[in-house]
C-alpha positions as CSV (number, residue, x, y, z in Angstrom):
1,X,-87.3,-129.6,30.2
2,X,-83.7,-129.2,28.7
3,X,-81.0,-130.1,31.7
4,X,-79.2,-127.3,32.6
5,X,-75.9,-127.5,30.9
6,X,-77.6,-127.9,27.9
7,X,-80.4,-124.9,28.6
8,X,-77.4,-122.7,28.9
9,X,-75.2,-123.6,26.3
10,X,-77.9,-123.5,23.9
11,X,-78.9,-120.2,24.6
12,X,-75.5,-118.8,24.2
13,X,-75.0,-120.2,21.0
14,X,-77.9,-118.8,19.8
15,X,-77.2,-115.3,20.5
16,X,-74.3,-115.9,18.7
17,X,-75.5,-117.0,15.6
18,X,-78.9,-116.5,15.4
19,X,-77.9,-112.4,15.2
20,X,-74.8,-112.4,14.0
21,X,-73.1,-112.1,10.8
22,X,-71.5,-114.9,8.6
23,X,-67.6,-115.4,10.5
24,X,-65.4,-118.1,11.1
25,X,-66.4,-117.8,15.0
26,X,-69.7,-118.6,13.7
27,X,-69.6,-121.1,11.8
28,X,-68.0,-122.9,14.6
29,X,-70.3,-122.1,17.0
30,X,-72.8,-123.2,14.3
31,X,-71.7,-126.6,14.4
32,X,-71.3,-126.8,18.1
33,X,-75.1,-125.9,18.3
34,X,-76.0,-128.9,15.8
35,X,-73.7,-131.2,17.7
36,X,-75.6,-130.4,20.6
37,X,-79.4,-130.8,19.3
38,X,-78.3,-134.3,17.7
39,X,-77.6,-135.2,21.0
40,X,-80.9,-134.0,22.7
41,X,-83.5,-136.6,23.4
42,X,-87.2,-136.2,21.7
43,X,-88.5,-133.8,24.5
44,X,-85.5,-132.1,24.9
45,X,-85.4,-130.9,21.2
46,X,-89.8,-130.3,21.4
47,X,-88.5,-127.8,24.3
48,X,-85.4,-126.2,22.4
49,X,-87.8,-125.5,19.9
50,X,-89.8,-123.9,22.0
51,X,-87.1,-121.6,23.2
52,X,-86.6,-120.7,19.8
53,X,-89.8,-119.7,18.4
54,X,-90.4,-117.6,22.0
55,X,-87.1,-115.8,21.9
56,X,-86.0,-116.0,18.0
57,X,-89.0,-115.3,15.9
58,X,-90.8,-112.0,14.9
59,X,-90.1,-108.8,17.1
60,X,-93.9,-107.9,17.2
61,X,-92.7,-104.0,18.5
62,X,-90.7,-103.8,15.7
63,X,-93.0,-104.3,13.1
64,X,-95.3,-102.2,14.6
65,X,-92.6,-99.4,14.6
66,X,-91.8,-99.8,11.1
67,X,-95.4,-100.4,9.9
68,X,-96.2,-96.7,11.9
69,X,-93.5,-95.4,9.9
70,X,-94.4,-97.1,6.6
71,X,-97.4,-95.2,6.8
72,X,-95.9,-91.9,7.7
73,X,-93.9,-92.3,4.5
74,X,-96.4,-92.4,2.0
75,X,-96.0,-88.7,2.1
76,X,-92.5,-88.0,2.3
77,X,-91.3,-89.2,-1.7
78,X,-90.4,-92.4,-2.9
79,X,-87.3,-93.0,-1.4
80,X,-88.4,-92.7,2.0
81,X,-91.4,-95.0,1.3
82,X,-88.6,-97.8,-0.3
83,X,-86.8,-97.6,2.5
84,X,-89.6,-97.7,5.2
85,X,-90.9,-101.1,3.1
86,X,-87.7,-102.6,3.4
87,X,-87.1,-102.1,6.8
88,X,-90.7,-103.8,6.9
89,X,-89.9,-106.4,5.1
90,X,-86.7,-107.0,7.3
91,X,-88.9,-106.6,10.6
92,X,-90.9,-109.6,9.6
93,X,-88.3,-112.1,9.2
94,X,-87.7,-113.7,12.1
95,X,-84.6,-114.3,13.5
96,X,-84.2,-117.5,13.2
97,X,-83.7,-117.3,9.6
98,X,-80.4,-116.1,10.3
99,X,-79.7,-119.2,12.3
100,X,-80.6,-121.2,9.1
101,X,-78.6,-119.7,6.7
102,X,-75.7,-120.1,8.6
103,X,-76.8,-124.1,9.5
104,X,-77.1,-124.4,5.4
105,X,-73.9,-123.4,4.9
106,X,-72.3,-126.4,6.5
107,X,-71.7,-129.2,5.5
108,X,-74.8,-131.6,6.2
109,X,-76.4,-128.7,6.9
110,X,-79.3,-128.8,4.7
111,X,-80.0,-132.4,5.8
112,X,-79.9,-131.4,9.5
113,X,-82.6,-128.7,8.5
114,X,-84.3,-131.3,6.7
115,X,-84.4,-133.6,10.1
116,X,-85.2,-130.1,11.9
117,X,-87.8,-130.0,10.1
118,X,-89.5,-133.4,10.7
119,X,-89.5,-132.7,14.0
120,X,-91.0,-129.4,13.7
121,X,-93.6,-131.7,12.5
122,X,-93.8,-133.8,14.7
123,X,-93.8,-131.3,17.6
124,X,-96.7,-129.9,16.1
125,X,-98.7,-133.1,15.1
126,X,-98.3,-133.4,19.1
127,X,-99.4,-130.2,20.0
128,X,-103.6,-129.2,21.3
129,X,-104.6,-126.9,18.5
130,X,-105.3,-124.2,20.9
131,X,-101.9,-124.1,22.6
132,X,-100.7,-120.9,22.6
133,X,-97.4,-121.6,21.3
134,X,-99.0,-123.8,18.2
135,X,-99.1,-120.2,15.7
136,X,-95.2,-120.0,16.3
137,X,-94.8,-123.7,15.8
138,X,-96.7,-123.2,12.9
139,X,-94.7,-120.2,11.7
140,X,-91.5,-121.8,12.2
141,X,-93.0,-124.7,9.9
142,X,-94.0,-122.9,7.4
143,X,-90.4,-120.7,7.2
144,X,-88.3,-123.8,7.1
145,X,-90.5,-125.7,4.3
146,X,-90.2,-122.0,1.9
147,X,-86.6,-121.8,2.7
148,X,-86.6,-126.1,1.6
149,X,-88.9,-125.5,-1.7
150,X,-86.3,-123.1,-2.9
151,X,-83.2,-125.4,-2.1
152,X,-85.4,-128.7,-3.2
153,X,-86.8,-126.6,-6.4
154,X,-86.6,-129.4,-9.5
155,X,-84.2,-127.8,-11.2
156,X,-81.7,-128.4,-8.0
157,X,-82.4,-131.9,-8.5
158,X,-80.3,-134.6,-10.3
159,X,-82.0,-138.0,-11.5
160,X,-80.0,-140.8,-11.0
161,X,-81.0,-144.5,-12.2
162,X,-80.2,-147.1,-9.9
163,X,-78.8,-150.3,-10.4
164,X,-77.2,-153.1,-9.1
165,X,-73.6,-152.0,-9.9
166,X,-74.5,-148.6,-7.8
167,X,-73.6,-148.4,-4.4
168,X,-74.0,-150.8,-1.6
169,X,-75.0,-147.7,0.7
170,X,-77.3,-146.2,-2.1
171,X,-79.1,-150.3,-2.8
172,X,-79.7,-150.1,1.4
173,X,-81.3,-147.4,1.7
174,X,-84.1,-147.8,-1.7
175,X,-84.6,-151.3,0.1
176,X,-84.8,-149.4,3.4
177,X,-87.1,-146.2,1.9
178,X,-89.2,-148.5,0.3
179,X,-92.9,-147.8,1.7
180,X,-95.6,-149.0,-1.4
181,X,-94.0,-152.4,-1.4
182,X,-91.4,-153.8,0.8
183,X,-88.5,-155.1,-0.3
184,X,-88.1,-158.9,1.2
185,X,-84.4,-159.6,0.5
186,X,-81.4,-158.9,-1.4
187,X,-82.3,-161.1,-4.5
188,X,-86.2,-158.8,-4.8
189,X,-84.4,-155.6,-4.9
190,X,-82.1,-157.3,-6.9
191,X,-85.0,-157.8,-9.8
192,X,-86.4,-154.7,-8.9
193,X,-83.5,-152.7,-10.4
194,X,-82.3,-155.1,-12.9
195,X,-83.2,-155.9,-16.7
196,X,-86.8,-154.8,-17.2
197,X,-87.3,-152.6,-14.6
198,X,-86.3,-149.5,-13.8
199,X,-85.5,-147.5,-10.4
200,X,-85.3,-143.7,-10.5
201,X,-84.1,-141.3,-7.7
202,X,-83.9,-138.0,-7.3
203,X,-80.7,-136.6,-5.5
204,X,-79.6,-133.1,-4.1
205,X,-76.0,-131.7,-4.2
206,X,-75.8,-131.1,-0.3
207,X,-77.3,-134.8,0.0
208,X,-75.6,-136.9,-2.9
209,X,-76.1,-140.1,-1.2
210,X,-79.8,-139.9,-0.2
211,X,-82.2,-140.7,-2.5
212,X,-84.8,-137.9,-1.9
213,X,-87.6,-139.2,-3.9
214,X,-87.9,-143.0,-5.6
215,X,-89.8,-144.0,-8.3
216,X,-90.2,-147.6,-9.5
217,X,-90.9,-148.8,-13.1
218,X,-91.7,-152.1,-15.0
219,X,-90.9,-151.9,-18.4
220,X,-93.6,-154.7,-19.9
221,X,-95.6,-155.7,-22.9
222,X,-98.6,-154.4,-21.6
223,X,-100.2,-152.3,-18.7
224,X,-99.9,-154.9,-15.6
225,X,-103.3,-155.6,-13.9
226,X,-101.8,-157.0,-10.5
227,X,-98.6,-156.3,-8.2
228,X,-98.3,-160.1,-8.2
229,X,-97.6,-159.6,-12.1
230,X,-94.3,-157.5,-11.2
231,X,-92.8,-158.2,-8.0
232,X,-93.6,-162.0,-6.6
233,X,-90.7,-164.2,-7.5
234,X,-92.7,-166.7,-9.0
235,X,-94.2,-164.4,-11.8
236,X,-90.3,-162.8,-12.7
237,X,-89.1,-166.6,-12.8
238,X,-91.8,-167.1,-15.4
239,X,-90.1,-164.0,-16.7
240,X,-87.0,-165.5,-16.7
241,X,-88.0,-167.8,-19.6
242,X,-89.7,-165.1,-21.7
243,X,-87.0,-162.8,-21.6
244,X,-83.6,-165.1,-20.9
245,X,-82.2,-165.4,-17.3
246,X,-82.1,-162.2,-14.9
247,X,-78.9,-161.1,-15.3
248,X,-76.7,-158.4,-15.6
249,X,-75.4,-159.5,-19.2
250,X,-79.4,-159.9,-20.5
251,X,-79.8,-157.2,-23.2
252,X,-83.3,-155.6,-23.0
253,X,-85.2,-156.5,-26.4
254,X,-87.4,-153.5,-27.1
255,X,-89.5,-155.4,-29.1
256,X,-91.0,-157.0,-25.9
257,X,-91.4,-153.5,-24.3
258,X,-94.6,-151.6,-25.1
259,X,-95.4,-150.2,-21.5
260,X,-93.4,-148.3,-18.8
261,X,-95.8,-148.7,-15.4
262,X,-94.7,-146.8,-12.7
263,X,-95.5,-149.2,-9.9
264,X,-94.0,-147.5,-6.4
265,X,-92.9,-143.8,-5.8
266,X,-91.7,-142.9,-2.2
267,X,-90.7,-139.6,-0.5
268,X,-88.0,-140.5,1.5
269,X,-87.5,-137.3,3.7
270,X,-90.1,-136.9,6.2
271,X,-89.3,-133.2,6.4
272,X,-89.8,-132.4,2.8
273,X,-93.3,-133.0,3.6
274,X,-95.4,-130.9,1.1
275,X,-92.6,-130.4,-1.2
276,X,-93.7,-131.8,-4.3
277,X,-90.5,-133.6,-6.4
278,X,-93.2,-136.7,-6.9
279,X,-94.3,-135.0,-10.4
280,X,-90.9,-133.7,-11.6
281,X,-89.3,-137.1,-11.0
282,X,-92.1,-138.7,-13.1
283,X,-91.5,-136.3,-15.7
284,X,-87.7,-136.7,-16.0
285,X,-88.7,-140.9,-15.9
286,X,-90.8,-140.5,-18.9
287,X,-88.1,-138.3,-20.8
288,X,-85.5,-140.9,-19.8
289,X,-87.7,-144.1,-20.9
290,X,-88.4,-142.4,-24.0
291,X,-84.7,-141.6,-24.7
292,X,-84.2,-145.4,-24.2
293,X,-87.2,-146.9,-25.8
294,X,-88.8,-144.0,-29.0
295,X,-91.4,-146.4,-29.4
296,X,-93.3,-147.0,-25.7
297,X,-96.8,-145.6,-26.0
298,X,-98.4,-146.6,-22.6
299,X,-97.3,-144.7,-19.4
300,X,-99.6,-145.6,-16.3
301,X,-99.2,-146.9,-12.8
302,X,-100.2,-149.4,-10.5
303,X,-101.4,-147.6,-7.8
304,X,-103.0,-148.5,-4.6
305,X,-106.2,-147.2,-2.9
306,X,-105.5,-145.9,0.8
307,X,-108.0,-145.6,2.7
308,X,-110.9,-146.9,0.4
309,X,-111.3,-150.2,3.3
310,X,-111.8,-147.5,6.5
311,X,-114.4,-145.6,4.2
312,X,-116.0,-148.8,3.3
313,X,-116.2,-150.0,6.8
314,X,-117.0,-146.4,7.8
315,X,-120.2,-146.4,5.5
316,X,-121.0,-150.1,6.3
317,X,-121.3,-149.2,10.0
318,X,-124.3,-146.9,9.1
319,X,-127.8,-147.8,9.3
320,X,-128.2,-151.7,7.6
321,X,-131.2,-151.0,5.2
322,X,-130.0,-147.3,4.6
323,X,-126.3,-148.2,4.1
324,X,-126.7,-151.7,1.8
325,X,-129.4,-150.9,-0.4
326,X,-128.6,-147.9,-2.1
327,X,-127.9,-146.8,-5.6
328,X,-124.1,-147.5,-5.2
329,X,-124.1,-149.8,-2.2
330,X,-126.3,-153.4,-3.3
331,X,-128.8,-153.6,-5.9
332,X,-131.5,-155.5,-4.5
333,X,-130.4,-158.9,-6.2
334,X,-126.9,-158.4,-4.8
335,X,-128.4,-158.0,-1.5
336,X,-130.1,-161.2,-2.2
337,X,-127.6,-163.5,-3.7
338,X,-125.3,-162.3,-0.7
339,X,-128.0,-162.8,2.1
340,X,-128.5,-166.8,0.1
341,X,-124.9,-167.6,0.9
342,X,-124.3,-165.7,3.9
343,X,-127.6,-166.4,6.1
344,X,-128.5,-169.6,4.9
345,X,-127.1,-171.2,8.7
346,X,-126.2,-167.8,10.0
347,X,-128.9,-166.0,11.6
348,X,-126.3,-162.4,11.8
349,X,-127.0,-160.0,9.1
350,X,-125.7,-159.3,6.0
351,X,-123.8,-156.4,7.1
352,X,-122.6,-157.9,10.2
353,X,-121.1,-160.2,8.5
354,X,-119.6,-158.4,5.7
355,X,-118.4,-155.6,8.3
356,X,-116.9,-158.7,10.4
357,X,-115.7,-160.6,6.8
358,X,-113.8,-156.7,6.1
359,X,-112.2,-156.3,9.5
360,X,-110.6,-160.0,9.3
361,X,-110.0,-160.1,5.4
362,X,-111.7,-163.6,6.0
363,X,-114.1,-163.0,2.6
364,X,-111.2,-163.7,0.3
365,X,-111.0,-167.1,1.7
366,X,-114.5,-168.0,0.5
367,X,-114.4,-168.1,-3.1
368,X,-117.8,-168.0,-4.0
369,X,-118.0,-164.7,-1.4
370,X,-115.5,-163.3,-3.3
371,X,-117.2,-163.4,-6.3
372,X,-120.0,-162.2,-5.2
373,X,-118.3,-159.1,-3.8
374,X,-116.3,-158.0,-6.8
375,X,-118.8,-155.9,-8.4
376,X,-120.1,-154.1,-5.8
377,X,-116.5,-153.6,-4.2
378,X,-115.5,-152.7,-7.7
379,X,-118.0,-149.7,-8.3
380,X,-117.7,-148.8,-4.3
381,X,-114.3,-148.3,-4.9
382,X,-115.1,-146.4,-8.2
383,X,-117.0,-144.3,-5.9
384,X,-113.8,-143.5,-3.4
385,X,-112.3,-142.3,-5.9
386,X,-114.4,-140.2,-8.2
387,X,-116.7,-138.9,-5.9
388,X,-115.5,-138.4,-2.7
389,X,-113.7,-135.3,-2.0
390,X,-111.9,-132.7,-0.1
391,X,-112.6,-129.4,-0.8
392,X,-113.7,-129.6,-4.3
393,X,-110.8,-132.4,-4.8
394,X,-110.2,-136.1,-4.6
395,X,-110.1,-137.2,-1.2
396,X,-107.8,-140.6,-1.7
397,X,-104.3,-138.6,-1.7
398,X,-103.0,-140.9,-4.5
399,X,-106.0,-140.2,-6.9
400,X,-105.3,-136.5,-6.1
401,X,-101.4,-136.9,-7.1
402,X,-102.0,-138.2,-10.2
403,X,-104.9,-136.3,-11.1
404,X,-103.2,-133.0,-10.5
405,X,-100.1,-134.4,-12.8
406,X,-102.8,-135.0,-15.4
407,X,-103.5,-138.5,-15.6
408,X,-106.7,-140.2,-16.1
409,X,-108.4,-143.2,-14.3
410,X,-108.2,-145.7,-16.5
411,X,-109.1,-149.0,-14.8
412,X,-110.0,-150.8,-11.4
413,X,-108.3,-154.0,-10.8
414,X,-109.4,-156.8,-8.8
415,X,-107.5,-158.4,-6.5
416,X,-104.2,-156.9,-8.0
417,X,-102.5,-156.9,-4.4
418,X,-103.6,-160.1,-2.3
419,X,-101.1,-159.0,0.2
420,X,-102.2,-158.4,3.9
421,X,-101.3,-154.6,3.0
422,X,-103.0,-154.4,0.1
423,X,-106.0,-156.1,1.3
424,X,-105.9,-153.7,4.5
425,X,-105.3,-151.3,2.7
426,X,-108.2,-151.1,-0.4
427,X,-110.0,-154.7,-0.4
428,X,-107.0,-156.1,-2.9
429,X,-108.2,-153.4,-5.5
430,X,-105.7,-151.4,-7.2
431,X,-106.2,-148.7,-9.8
432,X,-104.1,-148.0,-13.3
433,X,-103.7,-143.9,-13.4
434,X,-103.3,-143.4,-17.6
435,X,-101.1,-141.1,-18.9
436,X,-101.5,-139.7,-21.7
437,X,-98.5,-137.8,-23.1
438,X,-100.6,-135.3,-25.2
439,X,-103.3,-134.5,-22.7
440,X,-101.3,-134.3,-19.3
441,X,-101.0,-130.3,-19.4
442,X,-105.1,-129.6,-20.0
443,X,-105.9,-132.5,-17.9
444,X,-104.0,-131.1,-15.0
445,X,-105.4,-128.1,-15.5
446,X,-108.8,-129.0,-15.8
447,X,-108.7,-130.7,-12.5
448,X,-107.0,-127.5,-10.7
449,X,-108.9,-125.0,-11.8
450,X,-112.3,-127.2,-12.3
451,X,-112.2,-130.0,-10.1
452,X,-112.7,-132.0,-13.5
453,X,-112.0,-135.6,-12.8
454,X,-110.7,-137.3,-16.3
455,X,-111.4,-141.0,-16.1
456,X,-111.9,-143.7,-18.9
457,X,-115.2,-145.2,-20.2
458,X,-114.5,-148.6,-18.7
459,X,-114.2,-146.9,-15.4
460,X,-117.3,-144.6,-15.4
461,X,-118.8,-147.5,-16.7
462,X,-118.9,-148.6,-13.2
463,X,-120.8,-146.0,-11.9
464,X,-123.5,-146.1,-14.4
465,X,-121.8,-142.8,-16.0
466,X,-120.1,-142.4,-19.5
467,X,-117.6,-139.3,-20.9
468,X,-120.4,-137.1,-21.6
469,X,-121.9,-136.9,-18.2
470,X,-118.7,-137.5,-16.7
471,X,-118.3,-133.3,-16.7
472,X,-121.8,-132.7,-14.6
């Protein structure tokens, strides 16, 4: 529980601004109360936001007075029943809000109702499902993230490139925020934001020096196939040569840029959380590459597939015959070229071993496994991503992001990411997400209203599928 001094203070400072109009006095005492929660320790703020949803929320008996006479004003003209709706309306709003507004009105404000809010989060990600305090947890969520969608609406939002003459402070924290592909040292970020790549942020006036959103692009002469291709050292040395030494004084020659491949976007704010700025941002980066480089006709990613290893060791854990020799799983000569090599002085199954091979990431040692794995990892993954779902959706949250943008799955990649997170991750596979400038807006909302996956004939040509039965 909250100590004491701290229970008590609290609770006077928000009777005093939770319920009170804008004043100098409050906006002090405003201050004093954020002061205070910054100092709290993790249970100490999970139990001051208990207090407040308990004692600051809806007033139940006042919304069933005014809903009792809502109803009695139906029949007393229209500006009785205005005014009984409004007072409704203003019996619903809990009175917390109040407390907000005043917090946004500070300085750092917003971003201390941002990091309010990630802890709302995390209160609740903490919290039994049937608590009885989780609906007002939930409620207080929800308020905060509508009051942040309105403040963090696109058109509140500045893009910013970033290079390596911006700030020292704004270079930390992109290295920092970086979650796709971490930065290793000064010189990598270094490339990342230099010639032939670009770094895009998104920034909000209450919060100029945070990056809220950051997107990553190589400018190239052709949609890259690997994350080796862009950020290992070794490949942008051979870059070096192509396109004269990495440097600050290297002018860009368009005629060796054909492609923009968005490679990494990262929300940085943990408490704007289902906000989306992920598709504006893209958006504004095309208009900006475009402004830069007329000519560029090939926008895609380089996108990784979460989650597609757990599913495949999830289905691989199933029953062996039922599991491995499917329509989608092994064809029967896979199954047999993989039991030759695997069991020929091992007397453990086929999927014991593969399930063991998975869990270790050993099979990419063995060549010859490797090989033999590619095409039935390659249409698995295929699978993940065009036919598992979440209600009516793609399940892989990635695939769902581009897809609702309007992109189309244009190509599995083998072994693009050879890293331990990448191999963790999705088996080494990574996926290009095509978009096409004059189809985004009916693919998009094809897959909204539909569920319609768009996807390219080389990929459905992994699932034994092509365009016109791609629709069924």
């Amino acid at each position: 529980m909250l100590c004491d001094s701290n229970i008590q203070r609290m609770k006077l400072l928000l009777k005093d601004t939770a319920t009170s109009s804008s004043s100098v006095s409050v906006e002090s005492k405003t201050k004093l109360l954020c002061s205070i929660y910054l100092q709290l320790k993790s249970q100490e703020k999970a139990d001051f936001l208990r207090h407040l949803v308990m004692n600051y929320g809806v007033n139940h008996s006042s919304v069933q007075k005014c809903a009792r006479s809502f109803l009695s004003s139906q029949e007393q003209g229209e500006s009785s029943r205005i005014k009984a709706e409004e007072n409704l309306r203003s019996s619903l709003t809990p009175y917390y809000i109040g407390l907000f507004g005043h917090i946004g009105r500070l300085e750092g404000g917003v971003k201390f109702l941002v990091d309010l809010r990630k802890d709302v989060l995390y209160l609740l990600s903490m919290l039994e499902p049937n608590k009885s305090i989780a609906p007002n947890i939930k409620a207080l969520n929800k308020t905060l993230r509508d009051l942040l969608s309105l403040w963090f609406s696109a058109g509140f939002m500045r893009l910013q490139r970033v290079t390596w003459d911006s700030s020292c402070d704004m270079l930390q924290k992109i290295s920092e925020y970086e979650a796709v592909h971490p930065v290793r040292s000064w010189g990598d970020l270094k490339l990342r934001v230099g010639p032939y790549r670009r770094c895009y942020v998104f920034t909000h006036s209450s919060m100029p020096k945070e990056p809220i959103v950051v997107l990553h692009t190589a400018l190239t002469t052709e949609i890259s196939t690997s994350i080796q291709s862009i950020v290992n050292h070794a490949h942008l040395q051979l870059e070096e040569k192509l396109f004269q030494p990495l440097s600050k004084d290297v002018v860009e020659d368009p005629k060796n840029i054909h492609a923009a491949v968005f490679y990494s976007i990262s929300s940085t704010q943990k408490g704007l959380q289902g906000i989306e700025l992920g598709t504006q941002l893209i958006k504004q980066a095309v208009k900006d590459v475009l402004a830069e480089f007329p000519r560029i006709s090939l926008f895609s990613t380089l996108s990784p597939v979460p989650g597609f290893r757990d599913w495949l060791l999830l289905e691989l854990s199933k029953d062996e015959r039922g599991a491995l020799l499917s329509s989608f799983f092994l064809t029967d000569e896979e199954y047999t070229s993989l039991k030759d090599h695997l069991c020929k002085n091992n007397a453990v199954s086929v999927r014991e071993q593969i399930l063991e091979m998975l869990k270790s990431n050993q099979w990419l040692q063995d060549a010859n496994l490797s090989e033999l794995l590619k095409v039935p990892f390659m249409r698995l993954c295929a699978q993940y991503l065009y036919r598992e779902k979440r209600r009516g959706y793609a399940l892989n949250s990635v695939a769902h992001f581009h897809l609702r943008n309007g992109a189309c799955i244009w190509r599995l990649n083998w072994l693009a990411d050879k890293s331990p997170r990448g191999l963790t991750s999705s088996c080494g596979i990574m996926v290009n997400y095509r978009y096409f400038l004059e189809a985004t807006e009916i693919n998009s909302q094809r897959y909204i209203e539909k569920q319609h996956v768009e996807a390219s004939e080389q990929f459905l040509h992994l699932l034994g599928l092509s365009h016109h039965k791609s629709s069924l």
